[in-house]
N, CA, C and O atoms as CSV, one atom per row, in Angstrom:
chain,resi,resn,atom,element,x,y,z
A,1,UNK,N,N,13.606,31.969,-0.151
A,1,UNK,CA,C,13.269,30.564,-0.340
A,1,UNK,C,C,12.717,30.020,0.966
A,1,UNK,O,O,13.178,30.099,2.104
A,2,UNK,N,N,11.682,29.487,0.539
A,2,UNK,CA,C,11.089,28.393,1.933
A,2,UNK,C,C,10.659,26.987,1.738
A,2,UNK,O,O,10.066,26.639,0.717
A,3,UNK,N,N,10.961,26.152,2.735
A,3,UNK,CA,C,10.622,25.103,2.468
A,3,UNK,C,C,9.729,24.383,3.122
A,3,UNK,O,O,9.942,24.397,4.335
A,4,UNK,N,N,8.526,23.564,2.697
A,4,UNK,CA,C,7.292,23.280,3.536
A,4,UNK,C,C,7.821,21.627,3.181
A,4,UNK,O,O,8.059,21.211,2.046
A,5,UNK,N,N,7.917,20.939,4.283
A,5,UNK,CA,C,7.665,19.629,4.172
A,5,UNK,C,C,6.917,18.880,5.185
A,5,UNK,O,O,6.952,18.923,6.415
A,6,UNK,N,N,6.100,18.047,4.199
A,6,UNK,CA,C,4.953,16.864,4.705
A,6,UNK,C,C,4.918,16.110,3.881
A,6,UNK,O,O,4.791,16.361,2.682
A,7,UNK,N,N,5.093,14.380,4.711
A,7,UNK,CA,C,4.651,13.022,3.393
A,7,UNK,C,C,2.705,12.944,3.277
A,7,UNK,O,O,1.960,12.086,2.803
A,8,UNK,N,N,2.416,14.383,4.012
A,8,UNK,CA,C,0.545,13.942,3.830
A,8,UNK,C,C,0.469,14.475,2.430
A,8,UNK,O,O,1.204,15.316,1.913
A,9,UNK,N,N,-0.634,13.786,1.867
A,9,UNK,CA,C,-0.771,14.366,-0.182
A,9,UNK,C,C,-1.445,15.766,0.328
A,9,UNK,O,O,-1.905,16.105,1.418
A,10,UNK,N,N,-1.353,16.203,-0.494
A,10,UNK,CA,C,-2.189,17.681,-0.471
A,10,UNK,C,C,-1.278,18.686,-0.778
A,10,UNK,O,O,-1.791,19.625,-1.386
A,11,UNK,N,N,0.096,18.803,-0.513
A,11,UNK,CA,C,0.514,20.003,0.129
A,11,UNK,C,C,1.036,20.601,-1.345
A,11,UNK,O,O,1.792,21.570,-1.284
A,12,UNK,N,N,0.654,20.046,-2.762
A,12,UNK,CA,C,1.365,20.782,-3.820
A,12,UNK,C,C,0.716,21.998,-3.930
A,12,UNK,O,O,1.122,23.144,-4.124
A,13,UNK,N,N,-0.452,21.479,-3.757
A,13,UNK,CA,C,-1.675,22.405,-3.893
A,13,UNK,C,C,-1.693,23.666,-3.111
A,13,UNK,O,O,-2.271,24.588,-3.686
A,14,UNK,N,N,-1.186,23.941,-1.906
A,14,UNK,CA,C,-0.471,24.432,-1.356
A,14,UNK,C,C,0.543,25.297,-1.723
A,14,UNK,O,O,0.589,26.517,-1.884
A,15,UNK,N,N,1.490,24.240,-1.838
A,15,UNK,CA,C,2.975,25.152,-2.525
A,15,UNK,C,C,2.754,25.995,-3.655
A,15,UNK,O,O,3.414,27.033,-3.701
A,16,UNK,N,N,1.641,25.648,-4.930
A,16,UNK,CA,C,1.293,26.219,-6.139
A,16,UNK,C,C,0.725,27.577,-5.658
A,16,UNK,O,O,1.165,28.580,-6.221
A,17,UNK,N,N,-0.518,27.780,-4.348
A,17,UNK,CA,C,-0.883,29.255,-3.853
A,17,UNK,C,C,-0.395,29.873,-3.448
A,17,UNK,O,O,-0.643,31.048,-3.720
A,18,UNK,N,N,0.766,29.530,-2.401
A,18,UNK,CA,C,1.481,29.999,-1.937
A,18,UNK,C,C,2.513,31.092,-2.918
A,18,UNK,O,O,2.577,32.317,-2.812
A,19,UNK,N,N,3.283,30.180,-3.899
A,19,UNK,CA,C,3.683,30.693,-4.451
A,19,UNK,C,C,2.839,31.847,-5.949
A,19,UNK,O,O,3.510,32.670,-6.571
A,20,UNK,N,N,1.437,31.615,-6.199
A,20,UNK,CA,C,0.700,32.460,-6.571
A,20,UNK,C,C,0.723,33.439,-5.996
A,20,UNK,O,O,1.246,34.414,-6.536
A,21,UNK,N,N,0.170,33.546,-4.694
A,21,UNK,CA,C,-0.152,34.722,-3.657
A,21,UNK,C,C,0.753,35.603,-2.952
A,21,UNK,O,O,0.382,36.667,-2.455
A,22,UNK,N,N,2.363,35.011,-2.890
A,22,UNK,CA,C,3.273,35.475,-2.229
A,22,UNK,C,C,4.236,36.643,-3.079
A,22,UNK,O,O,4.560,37.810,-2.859
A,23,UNK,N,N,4.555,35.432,-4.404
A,23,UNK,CA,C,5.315,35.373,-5.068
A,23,UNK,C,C,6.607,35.025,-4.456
A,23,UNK,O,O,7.508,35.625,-5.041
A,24,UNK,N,N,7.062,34.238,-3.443
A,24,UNK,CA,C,8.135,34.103,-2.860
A,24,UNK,C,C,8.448,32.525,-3.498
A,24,UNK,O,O,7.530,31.899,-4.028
A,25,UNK,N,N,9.535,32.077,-3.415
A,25,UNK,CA,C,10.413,30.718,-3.774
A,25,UNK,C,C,9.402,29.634,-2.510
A,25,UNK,O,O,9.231,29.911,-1.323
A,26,UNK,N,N,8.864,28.384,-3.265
A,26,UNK,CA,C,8.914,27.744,-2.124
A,26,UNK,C,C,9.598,26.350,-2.626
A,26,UNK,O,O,9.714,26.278,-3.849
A,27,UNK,N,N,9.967,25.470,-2.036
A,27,UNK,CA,C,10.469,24.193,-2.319
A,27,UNK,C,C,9.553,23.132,-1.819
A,27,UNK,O,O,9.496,23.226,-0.593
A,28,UNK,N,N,8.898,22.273,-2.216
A,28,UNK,CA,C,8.171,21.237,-1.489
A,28,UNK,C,C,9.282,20.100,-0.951
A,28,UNK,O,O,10.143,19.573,-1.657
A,29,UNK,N,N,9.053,19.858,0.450
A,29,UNK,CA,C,9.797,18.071,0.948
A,29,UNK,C,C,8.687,17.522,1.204
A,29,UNK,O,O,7.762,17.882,1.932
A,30,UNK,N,N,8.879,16.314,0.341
A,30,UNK,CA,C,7.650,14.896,0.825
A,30,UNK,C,C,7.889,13.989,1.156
A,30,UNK,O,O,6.964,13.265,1.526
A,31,UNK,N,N,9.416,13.446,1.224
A,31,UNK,CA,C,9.769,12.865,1.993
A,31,UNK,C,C,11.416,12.702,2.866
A,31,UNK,O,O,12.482,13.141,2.435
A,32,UNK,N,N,11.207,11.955,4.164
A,32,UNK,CA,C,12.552,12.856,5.107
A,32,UNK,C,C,13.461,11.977,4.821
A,32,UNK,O,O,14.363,11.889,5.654
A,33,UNK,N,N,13.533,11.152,3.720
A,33,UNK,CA,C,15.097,11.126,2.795
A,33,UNK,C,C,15.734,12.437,2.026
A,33,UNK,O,O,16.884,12.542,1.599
A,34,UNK,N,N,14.535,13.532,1.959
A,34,UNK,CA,C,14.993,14.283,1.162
A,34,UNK,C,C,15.444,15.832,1.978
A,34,UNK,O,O,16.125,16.795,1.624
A,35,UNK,N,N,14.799,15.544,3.030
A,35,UNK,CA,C,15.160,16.595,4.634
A,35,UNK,C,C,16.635,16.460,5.024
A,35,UNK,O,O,16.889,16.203,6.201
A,36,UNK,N,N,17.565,16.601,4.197
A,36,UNK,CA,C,18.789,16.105,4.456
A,36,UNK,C,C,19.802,17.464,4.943
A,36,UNK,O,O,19.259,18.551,4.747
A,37,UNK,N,N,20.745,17.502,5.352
A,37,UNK,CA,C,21.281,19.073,5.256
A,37,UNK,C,C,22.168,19.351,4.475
A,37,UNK,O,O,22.644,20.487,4.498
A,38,UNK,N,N,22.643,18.365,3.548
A,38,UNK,CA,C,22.846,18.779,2.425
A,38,UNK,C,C,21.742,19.401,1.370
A,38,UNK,O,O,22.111,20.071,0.405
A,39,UNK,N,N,20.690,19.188,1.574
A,39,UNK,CA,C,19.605,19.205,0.248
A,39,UNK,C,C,19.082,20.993,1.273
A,39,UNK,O,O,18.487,21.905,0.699
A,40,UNK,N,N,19.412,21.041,2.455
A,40,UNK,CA,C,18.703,21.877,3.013
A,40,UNK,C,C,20.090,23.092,2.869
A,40,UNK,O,O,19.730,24.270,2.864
A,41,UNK,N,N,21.593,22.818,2.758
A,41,UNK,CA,C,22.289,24.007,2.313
A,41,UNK,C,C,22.299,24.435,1.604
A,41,UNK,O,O,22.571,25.628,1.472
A,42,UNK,N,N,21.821,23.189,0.272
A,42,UNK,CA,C,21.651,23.926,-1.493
A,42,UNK,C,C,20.660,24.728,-1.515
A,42,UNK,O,O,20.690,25.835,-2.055
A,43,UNK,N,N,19.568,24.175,-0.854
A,43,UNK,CA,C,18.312,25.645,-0.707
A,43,UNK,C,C,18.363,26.710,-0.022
A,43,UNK,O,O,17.797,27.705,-0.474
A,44,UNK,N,N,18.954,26.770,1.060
A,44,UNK,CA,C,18.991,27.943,2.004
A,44,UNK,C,C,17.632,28.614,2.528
A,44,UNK,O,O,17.305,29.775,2.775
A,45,UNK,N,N,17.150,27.691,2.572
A,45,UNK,CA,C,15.926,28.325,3.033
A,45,UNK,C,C,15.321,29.312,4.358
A,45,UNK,O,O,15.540,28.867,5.484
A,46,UNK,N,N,14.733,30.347,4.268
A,46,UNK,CA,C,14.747,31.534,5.138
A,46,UNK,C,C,13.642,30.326,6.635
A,46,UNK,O,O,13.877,30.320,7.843
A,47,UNK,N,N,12.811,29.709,6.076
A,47,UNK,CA,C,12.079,29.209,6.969
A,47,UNK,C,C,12.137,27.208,6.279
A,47,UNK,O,O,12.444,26.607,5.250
A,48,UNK,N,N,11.729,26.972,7.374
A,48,UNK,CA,C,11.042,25.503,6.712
A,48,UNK,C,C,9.768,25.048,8.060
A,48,UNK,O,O,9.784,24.990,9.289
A,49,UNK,N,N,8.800,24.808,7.012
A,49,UNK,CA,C,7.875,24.683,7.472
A,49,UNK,C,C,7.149,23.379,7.454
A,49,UNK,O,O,6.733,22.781,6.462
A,50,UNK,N,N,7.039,22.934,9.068
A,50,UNK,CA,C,6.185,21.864,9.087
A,50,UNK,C,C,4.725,21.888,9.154
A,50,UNK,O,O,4.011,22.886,9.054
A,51,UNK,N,N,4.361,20.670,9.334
A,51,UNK,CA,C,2.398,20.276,9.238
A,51,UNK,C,C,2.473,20.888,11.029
A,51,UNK,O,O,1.705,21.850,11.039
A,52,UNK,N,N,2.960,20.744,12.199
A,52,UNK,CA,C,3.131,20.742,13.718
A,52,UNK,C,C,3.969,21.954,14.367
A,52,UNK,O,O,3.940,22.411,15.510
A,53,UNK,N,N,4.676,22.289,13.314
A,53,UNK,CA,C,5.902,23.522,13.987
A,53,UNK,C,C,6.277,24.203,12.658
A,53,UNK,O,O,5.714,24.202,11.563
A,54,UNK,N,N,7.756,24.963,13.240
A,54,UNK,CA,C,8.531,25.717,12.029
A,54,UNK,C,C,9.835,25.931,13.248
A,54,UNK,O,O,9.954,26.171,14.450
A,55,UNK,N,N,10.836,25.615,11.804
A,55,UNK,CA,C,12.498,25.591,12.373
A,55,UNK,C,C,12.687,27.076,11.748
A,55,UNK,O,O,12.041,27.423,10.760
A,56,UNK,N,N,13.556,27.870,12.350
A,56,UNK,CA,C,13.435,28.821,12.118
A,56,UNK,C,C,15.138,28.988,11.837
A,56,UNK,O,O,15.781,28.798,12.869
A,57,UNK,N,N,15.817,29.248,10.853
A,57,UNK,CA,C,17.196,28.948,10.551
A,57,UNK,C,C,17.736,30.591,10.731
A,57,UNK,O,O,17.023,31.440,10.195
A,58,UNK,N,N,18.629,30.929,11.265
A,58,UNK,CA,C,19.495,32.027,11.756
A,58,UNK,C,C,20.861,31.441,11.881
A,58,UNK,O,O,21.321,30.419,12.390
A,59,UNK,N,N,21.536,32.884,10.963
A,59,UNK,CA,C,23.186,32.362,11.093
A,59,UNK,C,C,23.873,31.377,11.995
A,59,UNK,O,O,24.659,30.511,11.611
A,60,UNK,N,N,23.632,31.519,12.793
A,60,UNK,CA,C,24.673,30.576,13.827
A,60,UNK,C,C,23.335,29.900,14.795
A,60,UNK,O,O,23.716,29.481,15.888
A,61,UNK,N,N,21.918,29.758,14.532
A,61,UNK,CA,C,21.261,29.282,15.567
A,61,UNK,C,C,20.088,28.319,14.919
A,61,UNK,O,O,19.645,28.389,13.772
A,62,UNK,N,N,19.814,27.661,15.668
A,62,UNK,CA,C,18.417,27.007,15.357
A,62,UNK,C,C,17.801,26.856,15.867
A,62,UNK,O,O,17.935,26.000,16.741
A,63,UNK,N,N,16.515,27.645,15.709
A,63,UNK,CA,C,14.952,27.904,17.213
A,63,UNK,C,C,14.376,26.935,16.335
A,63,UNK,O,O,14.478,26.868,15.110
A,64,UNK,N,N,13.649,26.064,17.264
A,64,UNK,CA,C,12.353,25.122,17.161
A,64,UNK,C,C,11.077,26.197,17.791
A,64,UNK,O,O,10.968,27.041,18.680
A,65,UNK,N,N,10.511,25.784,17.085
A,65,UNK,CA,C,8.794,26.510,17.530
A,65,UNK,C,C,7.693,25.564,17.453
A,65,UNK,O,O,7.235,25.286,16.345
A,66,UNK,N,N,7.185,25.001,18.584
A,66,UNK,CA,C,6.028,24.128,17.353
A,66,UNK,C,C,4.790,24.877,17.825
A,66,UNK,O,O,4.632,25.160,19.012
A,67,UNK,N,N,3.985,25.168,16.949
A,67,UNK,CA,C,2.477,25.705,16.978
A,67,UNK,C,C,1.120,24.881,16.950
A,67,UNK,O,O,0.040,25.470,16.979
């Protein structure tokens, strides 16, 4: 599971190829009421991906990266 969140429009379009091309789980966030860490333990997501960076979630750690 991964999760891409941005409030810019576009990104379903996105999430729909992604998940065409990958075949992997993705979850869309569009907005950061919904970036919560509750909403982010029910998903478990391997990555979450921003429009600027990517948080990179590991058992006990959390790397910021921004690109």
């Amino acid at each position: 599971m991964y999760v891409l969140a941005s409030s810019r429009p576009g990104f379903e379009d996105v999430i729909e190829r992604l998940v065409r091309d990958t075949g992997d789980k993705f979850a869309y966030v569009s907005r950061k009421e919904e970036l919560t860490l509750k909403n982010l333990q029910e998903l478990l997501p391997r990555y979450i991906f921003f429009p600027t960076g990517i948080i990179l979630f590991l058992p006990k750690y959390m790397i910021i990266m921004n690109v």
